[in-house]
C-alpha positions as CSV (number, residue, x, y, z in Angstrom):
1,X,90.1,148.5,67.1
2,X,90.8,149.2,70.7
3,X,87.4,147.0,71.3
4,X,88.8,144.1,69.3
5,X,92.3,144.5,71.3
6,X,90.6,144.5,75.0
7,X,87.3,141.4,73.6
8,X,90.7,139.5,72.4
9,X,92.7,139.7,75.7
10,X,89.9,139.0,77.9
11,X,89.0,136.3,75.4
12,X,92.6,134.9,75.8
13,X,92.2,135.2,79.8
14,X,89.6,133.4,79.6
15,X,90.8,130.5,77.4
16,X,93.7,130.4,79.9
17,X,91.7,130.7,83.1
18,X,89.7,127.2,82.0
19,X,92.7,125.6,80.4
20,X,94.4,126.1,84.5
21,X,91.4,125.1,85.7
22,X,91.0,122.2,84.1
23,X,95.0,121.5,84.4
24,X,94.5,122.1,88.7
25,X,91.5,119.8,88.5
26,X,93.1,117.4,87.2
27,X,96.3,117.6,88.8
28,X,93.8,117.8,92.1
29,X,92.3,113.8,91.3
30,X,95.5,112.7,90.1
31,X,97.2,113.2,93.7
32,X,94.2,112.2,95.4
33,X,93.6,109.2,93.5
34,X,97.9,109.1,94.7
35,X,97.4,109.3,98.4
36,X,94.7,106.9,98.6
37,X,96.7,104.1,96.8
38,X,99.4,105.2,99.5
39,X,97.4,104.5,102.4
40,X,95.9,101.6,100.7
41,X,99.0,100.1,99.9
42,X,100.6,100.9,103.1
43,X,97.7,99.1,105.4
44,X,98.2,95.6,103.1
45,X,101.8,96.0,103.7
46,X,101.0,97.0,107.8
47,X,98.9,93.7,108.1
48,X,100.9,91.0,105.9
49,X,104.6,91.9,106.4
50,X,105.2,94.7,109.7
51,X,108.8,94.2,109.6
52,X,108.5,95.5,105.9
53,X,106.5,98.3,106.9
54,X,108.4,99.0,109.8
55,X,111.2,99.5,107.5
56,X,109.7,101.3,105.0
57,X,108.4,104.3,107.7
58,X,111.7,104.7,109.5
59,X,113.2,105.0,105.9
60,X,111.2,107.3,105.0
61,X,111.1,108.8,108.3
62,X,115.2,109.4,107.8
63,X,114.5,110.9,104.3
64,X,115.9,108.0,103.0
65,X,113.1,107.8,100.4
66,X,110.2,109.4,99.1
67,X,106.8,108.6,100.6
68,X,105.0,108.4,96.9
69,X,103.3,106.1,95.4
70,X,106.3,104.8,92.9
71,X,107.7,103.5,96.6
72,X,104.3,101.4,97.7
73,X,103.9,99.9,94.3
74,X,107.3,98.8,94.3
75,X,107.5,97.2,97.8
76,X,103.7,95.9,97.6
77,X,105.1,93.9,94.9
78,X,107.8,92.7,96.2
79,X,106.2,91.4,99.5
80,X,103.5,89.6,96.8
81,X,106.4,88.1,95.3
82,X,107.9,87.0,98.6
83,X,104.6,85.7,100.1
84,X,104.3,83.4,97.0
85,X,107.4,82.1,96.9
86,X,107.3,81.3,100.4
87,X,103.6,79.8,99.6
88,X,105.2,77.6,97.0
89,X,108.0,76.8,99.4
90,X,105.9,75.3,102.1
91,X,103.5,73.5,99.7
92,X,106.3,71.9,98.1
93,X,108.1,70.9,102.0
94,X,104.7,69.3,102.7
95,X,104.4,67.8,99.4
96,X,108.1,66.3,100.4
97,X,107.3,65.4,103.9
98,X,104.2,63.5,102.6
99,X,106.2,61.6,99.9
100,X,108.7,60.5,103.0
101,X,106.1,59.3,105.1
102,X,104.2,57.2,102.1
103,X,108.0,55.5,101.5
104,X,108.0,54.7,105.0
105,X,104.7,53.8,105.5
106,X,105.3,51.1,101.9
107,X,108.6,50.3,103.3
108,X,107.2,48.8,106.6
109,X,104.5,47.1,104.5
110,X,107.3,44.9,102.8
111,X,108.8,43.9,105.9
């Protein structure tokens, strides 16, 4: 009995050493994997929009915010938004322009 008490506690130390390994391990990628989108997400937003990331460090810098990776995704998107919308903005002013010079250039043709 004493033999089945001691094989079944170290059996159960065991069972608990793996399952914490296994639980770290993961853990372990899952931040890595973290930090890497972090610094990824941090040089796009360094080379397309500096003011952004400008204000993004010194509020995190002022423990304003959390440097995670909830924070990148959700201002990485936003300056893809903006950068389209501005896109769309300047295709549609030259789209404009265009159509004013065309009038003009017809109008003078009439005369």
């Amino acid at each position: 009995m004493k033999i089945n008490k001691t094989f079944e506690k170290f059996l159960g130390g065991a069972m608990f050493a793996v399952v914490g390994y296994c639980a770290f391990s993961n853990l372990k990628s899952t931040i890595k994997a973290d930090m890497e989108f972090v610094e990824n997400a941090s040089t796009e937003v360094k080379s397309k929009d500096a003011k952004r990331y400008k204000r993004i460090v010194e509020s995190i810098n002022a423990g304003k915010v959390v440097n995670n990776s909830e924070l990148w995704k959700k201002e990485v998107q936003l300056m893809r938004d903006s950068l389209y919308i501005d896109s769309i903005a300047k295709t549609n002013y030259a789209k404009g322009a265009q159509m004013v010079r065309d009038s003009i250039k017809n109008l003078s043709k009439i005369k």
